[in-house]
PDB file of N, CA, C and O in Angstrom:
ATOM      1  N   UNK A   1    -117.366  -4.042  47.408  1.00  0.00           N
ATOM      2  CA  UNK A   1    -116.650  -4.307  46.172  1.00  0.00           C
ATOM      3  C   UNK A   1    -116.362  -2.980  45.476  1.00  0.00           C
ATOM      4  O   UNK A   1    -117.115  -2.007  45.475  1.00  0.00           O
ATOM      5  N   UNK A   2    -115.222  -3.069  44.907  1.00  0.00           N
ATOM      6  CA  UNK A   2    -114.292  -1.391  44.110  1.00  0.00           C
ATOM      7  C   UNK A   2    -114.645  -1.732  42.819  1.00  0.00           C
ATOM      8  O   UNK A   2    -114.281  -2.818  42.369  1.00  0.00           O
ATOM      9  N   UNK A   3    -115.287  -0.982  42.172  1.00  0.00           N
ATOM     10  CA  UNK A   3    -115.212  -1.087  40.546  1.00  0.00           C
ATOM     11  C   UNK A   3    -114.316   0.142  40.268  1.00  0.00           C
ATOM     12  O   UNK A   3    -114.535   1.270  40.708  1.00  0.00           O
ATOM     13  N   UNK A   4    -113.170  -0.257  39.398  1.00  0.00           N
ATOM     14  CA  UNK A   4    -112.401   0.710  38.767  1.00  0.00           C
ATOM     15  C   UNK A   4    -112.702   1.046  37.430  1.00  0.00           C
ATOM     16  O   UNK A   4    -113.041   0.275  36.533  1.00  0.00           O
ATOM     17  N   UNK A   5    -112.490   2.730  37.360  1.00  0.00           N
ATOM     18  CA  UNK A   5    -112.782   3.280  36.142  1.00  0.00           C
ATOM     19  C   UNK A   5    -111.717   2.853  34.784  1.00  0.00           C
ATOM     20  O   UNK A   5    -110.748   2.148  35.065  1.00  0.00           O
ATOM     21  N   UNK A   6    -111.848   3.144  33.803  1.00  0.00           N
ATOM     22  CA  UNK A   6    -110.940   2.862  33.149  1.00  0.00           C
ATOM     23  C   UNK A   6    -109.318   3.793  33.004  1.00  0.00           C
ATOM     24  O   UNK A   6    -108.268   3.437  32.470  1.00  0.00           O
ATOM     25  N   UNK A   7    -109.653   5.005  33.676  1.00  0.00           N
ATOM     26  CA  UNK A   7    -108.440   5.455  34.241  1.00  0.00           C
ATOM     27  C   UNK A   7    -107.862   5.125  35.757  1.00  0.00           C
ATOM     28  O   UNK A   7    -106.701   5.436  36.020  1.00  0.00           O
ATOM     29  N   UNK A   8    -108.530   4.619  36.544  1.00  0.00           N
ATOM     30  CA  UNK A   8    -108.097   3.525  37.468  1.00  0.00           C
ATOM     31  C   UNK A   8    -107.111   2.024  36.703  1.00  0.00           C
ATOM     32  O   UNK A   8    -105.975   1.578  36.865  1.00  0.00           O
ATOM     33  N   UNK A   9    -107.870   1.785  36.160  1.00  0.00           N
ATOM     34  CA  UNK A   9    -106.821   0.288  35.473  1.00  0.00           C
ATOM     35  C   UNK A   9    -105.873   0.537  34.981  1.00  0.00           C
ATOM     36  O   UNK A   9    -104.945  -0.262  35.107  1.00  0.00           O
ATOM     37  N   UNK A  10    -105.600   2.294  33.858  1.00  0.00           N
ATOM     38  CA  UNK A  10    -104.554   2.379  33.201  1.00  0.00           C
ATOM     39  C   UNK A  10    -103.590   2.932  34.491  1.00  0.00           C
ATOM     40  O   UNK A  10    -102.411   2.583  34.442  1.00  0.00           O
ATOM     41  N   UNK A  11    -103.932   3.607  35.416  1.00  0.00           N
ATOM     42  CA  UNK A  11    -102.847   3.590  36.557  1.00  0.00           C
ATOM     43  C   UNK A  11    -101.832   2.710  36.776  1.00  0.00           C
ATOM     44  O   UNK A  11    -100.601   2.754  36.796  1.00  0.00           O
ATOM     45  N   UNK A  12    -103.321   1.299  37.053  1.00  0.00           N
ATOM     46  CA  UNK A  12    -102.311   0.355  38.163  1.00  0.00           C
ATOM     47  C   UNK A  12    -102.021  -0.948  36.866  1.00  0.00           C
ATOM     48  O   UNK A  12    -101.575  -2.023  37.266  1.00  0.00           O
ATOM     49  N   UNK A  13    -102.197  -0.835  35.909  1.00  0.00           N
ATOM     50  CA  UNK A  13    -100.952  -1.508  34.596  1.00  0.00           C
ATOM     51  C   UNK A  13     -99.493  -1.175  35.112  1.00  0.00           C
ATOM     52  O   UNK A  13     -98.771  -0.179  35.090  1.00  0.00           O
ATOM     53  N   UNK A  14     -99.378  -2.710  35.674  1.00  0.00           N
ATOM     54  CA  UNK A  14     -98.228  -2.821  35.792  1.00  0.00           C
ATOM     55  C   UNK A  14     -97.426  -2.594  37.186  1.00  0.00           C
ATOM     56  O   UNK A  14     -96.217  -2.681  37.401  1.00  0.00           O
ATOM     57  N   UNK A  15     -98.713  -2.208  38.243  1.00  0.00           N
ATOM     58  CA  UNK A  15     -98.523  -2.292  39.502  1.00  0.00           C
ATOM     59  C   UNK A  15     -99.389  -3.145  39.967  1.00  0.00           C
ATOM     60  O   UNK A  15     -99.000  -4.275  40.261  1.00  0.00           O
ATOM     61  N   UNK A  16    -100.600  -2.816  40.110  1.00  0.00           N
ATOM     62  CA  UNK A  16    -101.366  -4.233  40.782  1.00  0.00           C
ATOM     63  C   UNK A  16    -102.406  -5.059  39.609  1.00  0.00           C
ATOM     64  O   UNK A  16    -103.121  -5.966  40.037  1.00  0.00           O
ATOM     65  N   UNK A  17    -102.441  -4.761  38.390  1.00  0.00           N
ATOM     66  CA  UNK A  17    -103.063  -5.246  37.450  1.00  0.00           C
ATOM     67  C   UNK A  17    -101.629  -5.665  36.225  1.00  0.00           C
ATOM     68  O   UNK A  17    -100.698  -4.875  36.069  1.00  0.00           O
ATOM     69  N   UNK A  18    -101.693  -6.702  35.646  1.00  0.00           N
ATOM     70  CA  UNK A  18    -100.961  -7.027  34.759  1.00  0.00           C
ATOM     71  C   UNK A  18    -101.818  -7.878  33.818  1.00  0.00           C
ATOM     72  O   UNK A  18    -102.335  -8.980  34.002  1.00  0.00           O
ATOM     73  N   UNK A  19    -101.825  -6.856  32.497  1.00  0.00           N
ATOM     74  CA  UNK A  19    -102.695  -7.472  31.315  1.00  0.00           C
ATOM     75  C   UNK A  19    -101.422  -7.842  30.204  1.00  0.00           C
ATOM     76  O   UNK A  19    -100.664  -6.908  29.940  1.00  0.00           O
ATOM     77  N   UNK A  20    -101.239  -8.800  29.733  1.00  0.00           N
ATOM     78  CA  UNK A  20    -100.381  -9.077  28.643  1.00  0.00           C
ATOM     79  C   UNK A  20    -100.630  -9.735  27.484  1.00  0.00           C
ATOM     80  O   UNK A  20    -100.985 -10.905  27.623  1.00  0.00           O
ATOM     81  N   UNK A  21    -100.550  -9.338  26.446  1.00  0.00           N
ATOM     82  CA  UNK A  21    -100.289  -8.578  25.843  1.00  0.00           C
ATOM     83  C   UNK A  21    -101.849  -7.018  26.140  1.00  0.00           C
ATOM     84  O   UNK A  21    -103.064  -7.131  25.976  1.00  0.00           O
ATOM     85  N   UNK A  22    -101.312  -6.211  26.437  1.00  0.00           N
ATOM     86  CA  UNK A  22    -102.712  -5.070  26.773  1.00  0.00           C
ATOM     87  C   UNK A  22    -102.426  -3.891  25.319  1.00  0.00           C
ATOM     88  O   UNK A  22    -101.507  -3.214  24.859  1.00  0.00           O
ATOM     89  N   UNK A  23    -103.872  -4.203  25.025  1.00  0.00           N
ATOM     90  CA  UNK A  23    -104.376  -3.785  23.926  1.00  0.00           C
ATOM     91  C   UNK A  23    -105.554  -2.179  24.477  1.00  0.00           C
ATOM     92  O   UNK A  23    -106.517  -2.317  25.231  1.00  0.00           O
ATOM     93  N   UNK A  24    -105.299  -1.369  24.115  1.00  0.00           N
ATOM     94  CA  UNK A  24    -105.730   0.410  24.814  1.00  0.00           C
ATOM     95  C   UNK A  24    -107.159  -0.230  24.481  1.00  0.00           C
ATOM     96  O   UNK A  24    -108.062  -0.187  25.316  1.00  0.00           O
ATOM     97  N   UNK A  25    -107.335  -0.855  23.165  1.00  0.00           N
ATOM     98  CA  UNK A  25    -109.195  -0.722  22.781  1.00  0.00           C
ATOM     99  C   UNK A  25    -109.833  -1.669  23.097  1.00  0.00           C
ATOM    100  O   UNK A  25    -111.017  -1.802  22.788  1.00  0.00           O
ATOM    101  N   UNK A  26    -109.053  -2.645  23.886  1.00  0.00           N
ATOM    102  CA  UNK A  26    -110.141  -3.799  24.548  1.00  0.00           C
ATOM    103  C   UNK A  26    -110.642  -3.097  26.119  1.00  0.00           C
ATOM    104  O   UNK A  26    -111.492  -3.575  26.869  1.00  0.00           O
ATOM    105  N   UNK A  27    -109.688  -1.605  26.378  1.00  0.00           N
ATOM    106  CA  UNK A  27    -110.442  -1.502  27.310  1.00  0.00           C
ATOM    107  C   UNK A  27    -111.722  -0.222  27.639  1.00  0.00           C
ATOM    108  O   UNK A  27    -111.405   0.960  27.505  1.00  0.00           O
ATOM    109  N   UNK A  28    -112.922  -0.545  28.000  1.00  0.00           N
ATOM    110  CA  UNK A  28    -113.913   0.436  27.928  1.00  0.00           C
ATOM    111  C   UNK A  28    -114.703   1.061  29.370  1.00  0.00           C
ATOM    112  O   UNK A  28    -115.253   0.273  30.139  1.00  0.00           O
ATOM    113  N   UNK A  29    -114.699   1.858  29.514  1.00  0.00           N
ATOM    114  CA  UNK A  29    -115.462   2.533  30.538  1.00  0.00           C
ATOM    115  C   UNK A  29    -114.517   1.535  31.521  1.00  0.00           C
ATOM    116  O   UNK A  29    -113.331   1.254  31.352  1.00  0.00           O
ATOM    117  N   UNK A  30    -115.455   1.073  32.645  1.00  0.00           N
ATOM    118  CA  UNK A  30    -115.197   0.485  33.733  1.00  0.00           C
ATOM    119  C   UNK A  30    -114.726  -1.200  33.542  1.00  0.00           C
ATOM    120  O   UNK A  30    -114.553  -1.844  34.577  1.00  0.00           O
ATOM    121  N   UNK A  31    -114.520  -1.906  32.156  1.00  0.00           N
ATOM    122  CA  UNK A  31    -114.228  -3.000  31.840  1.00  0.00           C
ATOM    123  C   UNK A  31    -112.911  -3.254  30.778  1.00  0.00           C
ATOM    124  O   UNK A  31    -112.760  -2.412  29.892  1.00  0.00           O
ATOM    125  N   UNK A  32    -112.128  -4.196  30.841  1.00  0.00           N
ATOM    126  CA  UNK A  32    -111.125  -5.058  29.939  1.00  0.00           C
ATOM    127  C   UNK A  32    -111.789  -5.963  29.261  1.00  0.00           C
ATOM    128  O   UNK A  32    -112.130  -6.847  30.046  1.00  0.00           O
ATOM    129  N   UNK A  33    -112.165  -6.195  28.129  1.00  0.00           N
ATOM    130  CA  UNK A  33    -112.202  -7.179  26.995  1.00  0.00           C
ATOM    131  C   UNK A  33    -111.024  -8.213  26.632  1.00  0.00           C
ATOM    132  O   UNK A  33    -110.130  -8.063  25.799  1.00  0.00           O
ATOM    133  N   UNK A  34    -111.273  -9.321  27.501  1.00  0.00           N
ATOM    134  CA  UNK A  34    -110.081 -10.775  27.553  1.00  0.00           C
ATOM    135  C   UNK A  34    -110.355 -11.333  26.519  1.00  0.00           C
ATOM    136  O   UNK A  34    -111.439 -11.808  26.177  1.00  0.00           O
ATOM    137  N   UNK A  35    -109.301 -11.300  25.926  1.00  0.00           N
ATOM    138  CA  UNK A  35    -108.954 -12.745  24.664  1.00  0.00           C
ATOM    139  C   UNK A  35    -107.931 -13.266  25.088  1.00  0.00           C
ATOM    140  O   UNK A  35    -106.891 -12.796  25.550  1.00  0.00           O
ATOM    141  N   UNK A  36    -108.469 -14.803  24.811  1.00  0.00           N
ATOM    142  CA  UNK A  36    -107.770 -15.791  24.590  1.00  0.00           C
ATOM    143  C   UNK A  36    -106.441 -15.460  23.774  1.00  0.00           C
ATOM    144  O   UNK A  36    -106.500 -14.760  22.763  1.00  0.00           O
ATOM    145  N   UNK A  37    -104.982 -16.101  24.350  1.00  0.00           N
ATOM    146  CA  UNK A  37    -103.877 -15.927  23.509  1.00  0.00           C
ATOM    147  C   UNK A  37    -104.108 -17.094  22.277  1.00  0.00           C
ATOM    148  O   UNK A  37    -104.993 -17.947  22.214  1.00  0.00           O
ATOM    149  N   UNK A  38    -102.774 -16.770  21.137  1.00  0.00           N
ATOM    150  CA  UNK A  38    -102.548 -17.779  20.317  1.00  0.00           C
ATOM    151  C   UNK A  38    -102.212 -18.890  20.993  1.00  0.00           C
ATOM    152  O   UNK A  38    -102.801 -19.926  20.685  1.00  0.00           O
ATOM    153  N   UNK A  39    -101.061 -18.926  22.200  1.00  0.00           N
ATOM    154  CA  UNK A  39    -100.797 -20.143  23.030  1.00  0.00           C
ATOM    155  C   UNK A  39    -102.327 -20.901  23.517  1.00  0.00           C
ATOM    156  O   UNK A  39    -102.618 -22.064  23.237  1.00  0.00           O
ATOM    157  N   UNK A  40    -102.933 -20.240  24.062  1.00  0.00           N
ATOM    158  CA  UNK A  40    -104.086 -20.956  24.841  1.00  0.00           C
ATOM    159  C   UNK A  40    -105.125 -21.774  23.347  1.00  0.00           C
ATOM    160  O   UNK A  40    -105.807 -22.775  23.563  1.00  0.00           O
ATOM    161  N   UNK A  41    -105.059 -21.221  22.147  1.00  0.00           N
ATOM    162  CA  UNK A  41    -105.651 -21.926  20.920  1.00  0.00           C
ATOM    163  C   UNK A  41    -105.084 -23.056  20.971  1.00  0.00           C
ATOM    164  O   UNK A  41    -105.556 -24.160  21.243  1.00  0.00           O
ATOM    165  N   UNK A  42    -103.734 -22.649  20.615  1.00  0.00           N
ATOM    166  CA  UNK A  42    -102.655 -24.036  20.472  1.00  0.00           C
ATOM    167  C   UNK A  42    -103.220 -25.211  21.258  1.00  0.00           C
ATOM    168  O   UNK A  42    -103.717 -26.263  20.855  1.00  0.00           O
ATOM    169  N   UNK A  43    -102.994 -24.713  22.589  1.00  0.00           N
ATOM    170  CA  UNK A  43    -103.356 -25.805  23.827  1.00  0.00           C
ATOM    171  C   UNK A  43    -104.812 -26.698  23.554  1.00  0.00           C
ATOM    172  O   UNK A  43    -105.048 -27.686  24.249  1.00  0.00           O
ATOM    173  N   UNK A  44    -105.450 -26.396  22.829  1.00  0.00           N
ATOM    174  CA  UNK A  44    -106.568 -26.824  22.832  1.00  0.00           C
ATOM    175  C   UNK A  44    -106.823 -27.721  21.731  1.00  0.00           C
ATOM    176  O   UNK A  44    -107.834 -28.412  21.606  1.00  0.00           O
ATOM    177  N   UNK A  45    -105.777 -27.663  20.889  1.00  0.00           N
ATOM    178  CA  UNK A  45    -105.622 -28.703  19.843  1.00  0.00           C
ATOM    179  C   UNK A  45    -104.598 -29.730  20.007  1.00  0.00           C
ATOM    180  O   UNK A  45    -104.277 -30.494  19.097  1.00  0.00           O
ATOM    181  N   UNK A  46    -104.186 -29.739  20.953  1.00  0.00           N
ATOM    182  CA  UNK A  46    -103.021 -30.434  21.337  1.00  0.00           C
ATOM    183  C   UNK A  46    -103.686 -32.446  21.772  1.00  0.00           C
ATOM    184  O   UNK A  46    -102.877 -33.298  22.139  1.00  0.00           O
TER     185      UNK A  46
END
């Protein structure tokens, strides 16, 4: 298994990683910090 650094991920943004909306400070050292969108809230009250 490859753990990528966090200048590994900002490389491949947008080649083999696609974060959307990508936020620079959710990401740290060797990890991305995922939040939930406003859509996916929505969905859950539906």
């Amino acid at each position: 298994m490859t753990i990528l650094s966090d200048q590994d991920i900002k490389n491949e943004l947008g080649i083999n990683i696609y974060i959307y909306p990508y936020k620079a400070d959710n990401l740290k050292g060797a990890s991305y910090k995922l939040t939930a969108s406003e859509l996916a809230w929505d969905l859950i009250y539906l």
